[in-house]
C-alpha positions as CSV (number, residue, x, y, z in Angstrom):
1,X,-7.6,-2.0,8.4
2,X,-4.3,-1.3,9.3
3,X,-2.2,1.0,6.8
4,X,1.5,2.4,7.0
5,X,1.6,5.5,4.8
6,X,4.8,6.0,2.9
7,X,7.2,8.8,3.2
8,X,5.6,10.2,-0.5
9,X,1.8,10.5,1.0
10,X,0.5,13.8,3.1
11,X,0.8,13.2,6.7
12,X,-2.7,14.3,7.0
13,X,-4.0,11.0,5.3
14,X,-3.3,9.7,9.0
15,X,-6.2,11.6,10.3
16,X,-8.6,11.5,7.2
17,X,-8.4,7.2,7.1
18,X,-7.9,7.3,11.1
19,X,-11.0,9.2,11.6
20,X,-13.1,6.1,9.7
21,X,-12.4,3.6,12.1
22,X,-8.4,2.5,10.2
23,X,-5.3,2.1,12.4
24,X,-3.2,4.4,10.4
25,X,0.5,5.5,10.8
26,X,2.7,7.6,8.7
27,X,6.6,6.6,8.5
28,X,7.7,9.9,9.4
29,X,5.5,9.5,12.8
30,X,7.8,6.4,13.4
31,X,11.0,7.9,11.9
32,X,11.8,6.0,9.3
33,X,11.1,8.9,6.6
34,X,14.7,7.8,5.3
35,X,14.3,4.0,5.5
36,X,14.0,1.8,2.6
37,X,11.8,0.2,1.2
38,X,12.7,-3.4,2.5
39,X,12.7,-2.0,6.2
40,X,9.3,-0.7,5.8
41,X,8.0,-4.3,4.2
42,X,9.6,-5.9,7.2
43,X,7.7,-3.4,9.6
44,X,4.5,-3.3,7.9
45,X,4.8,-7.8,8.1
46,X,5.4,-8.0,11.7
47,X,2.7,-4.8,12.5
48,X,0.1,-6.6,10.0
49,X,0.2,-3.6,8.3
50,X,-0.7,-2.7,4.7
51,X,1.4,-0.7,3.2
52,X,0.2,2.7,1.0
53,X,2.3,4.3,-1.4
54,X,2.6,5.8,-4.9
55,X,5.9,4.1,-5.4
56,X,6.0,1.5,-7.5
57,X,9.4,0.2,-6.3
58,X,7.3,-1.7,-3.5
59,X,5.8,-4.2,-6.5
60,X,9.1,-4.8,-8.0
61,X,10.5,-5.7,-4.1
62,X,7.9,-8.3,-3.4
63,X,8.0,-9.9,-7.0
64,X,12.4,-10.3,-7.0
65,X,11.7,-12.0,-3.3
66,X,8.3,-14.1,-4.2
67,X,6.5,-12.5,-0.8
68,X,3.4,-13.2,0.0
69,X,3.1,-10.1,2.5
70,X,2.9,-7.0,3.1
71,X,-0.3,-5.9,0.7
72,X,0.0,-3.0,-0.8
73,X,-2.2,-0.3,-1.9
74,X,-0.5,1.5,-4.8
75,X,-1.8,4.8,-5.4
76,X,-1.0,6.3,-9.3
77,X,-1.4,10.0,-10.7
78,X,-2.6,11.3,-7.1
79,X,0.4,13.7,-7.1
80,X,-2.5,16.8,-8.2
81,X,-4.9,15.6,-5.9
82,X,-5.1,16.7,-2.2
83,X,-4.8,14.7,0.9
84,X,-9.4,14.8,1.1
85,X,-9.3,13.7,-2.3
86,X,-6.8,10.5,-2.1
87,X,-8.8,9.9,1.1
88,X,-11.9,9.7,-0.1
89,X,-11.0,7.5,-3.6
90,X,-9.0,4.9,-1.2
91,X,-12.4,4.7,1.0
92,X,-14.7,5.0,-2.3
93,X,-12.9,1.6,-3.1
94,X,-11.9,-0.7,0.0
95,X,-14.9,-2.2,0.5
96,X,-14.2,-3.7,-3.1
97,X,-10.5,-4.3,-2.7
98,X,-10.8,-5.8,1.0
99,X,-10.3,-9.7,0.7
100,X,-7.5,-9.0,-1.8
101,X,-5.9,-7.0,1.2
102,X,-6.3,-8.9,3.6
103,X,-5.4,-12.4,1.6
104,X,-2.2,-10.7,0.5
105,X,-2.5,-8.0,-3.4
106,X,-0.8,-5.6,-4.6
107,X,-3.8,-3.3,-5.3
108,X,-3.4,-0.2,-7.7
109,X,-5.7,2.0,-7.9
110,X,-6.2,5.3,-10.1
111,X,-9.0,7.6,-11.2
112,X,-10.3,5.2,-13.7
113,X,-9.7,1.4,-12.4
114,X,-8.4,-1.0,-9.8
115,X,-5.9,-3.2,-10.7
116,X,-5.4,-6.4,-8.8
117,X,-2.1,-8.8,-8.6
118,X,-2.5,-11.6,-5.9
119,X,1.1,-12.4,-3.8
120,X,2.9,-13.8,-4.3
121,X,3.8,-13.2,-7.9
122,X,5.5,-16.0,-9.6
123,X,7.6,-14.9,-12.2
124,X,7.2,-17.2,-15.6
125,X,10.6,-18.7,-15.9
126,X,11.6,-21.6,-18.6
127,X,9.9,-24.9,-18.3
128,X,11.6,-28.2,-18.7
């Protein structure tokens, strides 16, 4: 798969996801540690990229412009854990997650489940 880590994940994720066969790259390696969150939607759609973060901002972003891309693999309560750790719990649970991915998800996942919301993500608005 190919991931774009997000400014608020370890650097050293590159290495640990890169070293199983993943095209990984970190924003800071393409400086954009300061862009926003739109600009790195945009990259991660025109580099096929997924994107991995622990900020949730990313959800809200797709669902205001009904995207169907970038996926995104939202990590929550990994702020304790180190870089091995997050590594091995995103690995642990791709092969399960995968189709989502790739079809277009928001995927969260945290110690205890996976959470799954297909894109794009209509919002329920009055019916006639």
């Amino acid at each position: 798969m190919r991931f774009l880590l997000d400014q608020n994940l370890s650097p050293l994720l590159v290495d640990l996801l890169g070293h199983r066969g993943h095209d990984v790259v970190h924003v800071r390696d393409l400086g954009l540690h300061k862009a926003d969150d739109s600009e790195l939607v945009t990259l991660a759609v025109a580099e096929d990229r997924i994107i991995v973060s622990a900020d949730t901002d990313f959800g809200d972003l797709l669902a205001s412009s009904n995207a169907s891309r970038p996926s995104v693999l939202l990590l929550r309560r990994q702020d304790r854990r180190r870089a091995a750790e997050v590594a091995a719990m995103i690995l642990l649970n791709l092969d399960s997650v995968a189709e989502d991915l790739a079809t277009g998800a928001i995927v969260v996942l945290d110690q205890r489940r996976i959470r799954i919301r297909r894109l794009p993500i209509r919002s329920e608005g009055p019916t006639e």
